[in-house]
N, C-alpha and C positions, 0 to 999 in steps of 0.2 A: 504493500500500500504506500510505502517509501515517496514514487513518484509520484501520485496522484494526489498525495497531503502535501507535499512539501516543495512542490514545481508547479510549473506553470505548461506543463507539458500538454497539459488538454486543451486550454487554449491556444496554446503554437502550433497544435498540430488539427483543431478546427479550423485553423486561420490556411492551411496547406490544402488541407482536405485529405488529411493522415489521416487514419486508424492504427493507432495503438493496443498493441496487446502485449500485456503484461505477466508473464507466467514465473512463476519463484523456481527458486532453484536452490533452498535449504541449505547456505552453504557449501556447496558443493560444486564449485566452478563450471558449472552447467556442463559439465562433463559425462559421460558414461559410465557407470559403475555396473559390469555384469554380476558379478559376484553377490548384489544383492537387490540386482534388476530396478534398478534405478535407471532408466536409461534418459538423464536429462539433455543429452544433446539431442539425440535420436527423437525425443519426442519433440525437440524447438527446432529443428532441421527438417522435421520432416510430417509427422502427425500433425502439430498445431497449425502449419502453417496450412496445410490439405482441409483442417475440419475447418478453419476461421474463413477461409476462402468459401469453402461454401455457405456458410451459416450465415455469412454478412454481404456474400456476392462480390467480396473484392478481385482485384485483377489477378490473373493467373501467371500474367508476366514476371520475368525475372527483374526488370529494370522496374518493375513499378513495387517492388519486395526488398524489405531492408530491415535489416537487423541490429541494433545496438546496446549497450548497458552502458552502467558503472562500477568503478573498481573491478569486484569480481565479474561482476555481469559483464565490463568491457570485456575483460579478460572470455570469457565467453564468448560475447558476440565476435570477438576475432576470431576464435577458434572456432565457432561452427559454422561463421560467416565463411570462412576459408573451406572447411570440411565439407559444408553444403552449397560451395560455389555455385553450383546450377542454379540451387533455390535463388539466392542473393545478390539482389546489383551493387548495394551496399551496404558498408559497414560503418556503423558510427562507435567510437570507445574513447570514453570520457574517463581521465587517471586508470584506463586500462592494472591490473592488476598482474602483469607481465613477469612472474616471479620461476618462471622455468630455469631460467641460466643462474638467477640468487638462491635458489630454494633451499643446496645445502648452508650457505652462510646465516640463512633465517633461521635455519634450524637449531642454530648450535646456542645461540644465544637467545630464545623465542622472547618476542615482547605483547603478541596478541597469539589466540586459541590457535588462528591459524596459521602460527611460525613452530609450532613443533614439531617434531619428526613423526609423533604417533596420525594428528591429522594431516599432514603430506602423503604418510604413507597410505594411508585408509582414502586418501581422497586421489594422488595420480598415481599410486602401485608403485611396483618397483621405481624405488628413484633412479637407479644407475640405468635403467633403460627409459628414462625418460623424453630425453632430449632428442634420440630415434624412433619419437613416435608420435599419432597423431592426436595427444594433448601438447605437443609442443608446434606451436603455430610457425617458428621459423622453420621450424621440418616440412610442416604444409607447405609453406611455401615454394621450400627448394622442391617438393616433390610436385607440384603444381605447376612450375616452370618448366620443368623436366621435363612435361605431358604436354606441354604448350597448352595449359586450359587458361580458360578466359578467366582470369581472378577479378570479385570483385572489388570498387574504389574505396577507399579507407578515408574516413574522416578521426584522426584521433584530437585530444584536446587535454591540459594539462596545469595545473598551478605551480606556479613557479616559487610558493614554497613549499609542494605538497611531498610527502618520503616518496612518489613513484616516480618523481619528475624523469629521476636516471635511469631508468628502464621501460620509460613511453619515451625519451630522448635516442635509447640504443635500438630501440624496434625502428621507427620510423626511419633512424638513418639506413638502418639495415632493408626497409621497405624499398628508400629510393635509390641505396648501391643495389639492387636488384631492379629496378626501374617498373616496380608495383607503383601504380598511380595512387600517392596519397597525399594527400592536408594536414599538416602538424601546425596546430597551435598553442603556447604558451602562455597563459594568461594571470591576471594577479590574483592569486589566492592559495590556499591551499587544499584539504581532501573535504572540501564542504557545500553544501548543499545553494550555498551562494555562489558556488562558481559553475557546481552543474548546473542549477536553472541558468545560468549565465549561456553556458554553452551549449545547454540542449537547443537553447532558440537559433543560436548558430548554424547548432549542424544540422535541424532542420530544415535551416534557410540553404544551407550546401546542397541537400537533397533534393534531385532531378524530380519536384511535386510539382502536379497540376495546379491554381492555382487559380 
């Protein structure tokens, strides 16, 4: 309910002629967890976006479908925006949660639930094969270039005092030494709800919407 109390999301996105939908993801980096049939990419990649299409009659197009979060939701919306490329023309990730390449250094000294080794492990499995695989988005990528698939645009966005500033700084440059089309912006604030609603209105307005 995060977005809907404490953004101005519904209006920026009436003002588009968006539809929003908002589905939780318990923590759990919207990732897939077989082992105990969680499968929350798999259902934001591919069920929701099949049942909401019908239920509300929106477009079936790839370019008119788009995916985004915050923190971990970015961290999400990268990753299944990527995974489910066909679905997605874009991807929006506000302080994305990029902690794939840091995750052993969070670990060793945790400072929140989700810096310890017991939930890293129980949330992306083996750590040491992590980085070869597809909860790790720059793996998507290289694998995606690879296949010459059509990736889709990246809108990410960032506070310039917030703790992920260096790892949405290392993604995107890494985005555009690989020549993924993407928008980094740096803005003043840091991991708070004053600078998302700042920049949801942004990167809605980035968003190829009718209008």
């Amino acid at each position: 309910m995060d977005w809907g109390t404490t953004s101005r999301v519904q209006r920026f996105a009436e003002d588009h002629n968006l539809a929003v939908v908002m589905p939780a993801g318990e923590n759990a980096f919207y990732i897939d967890h077989p082992e105990t049939h969680n499968l929350y990419g798999e259902f934001i990649g591919k069920e929701l976006v099949e049942l909401t299409r019908k239920m509300f009659h929106l477009s079936a197009e790839r370019e008119d479908t788009f995916i985004g979060g915050l923190s971990m939701g970015g961290f999400g919306a990268i990753r299944n925006g990527l995974k489910y490329h066909d679905t997605f023309g874009c991807i929006v990730a506000l302080s994305a949660a990029l902690i794939i390449d840091i995750i052993q250094e969070r670990i060793v000294n945790p400072v929140m639930f989700c810096d310890t080794q017991e939930f890293a492990e129980t949330t992306f499995g083996n750590l040491d094969e992590l980085k070869n695989s597809d909860k790790n988005p720059k793996f998507l990528v290289e694998q995606l270039l690879k296949e010459d698939r059509n990736l889709p645009k990246i809108y990410m966005a960032c506070g310039d005092k917030d703790i992920l500033l260096d790892v949405n700084k290392d993604f995107a440059a890494f985005l555009k030494e690989k020549s993924v089309d993407v928008t980094f912006e740096i803005g003043n604030g840091d991991h708070e709800w004053d600078f998302w609603d700042a920049y949801i209105k942004k990167a809605i307005e980035w968003l190829p919407t009718e209008i």
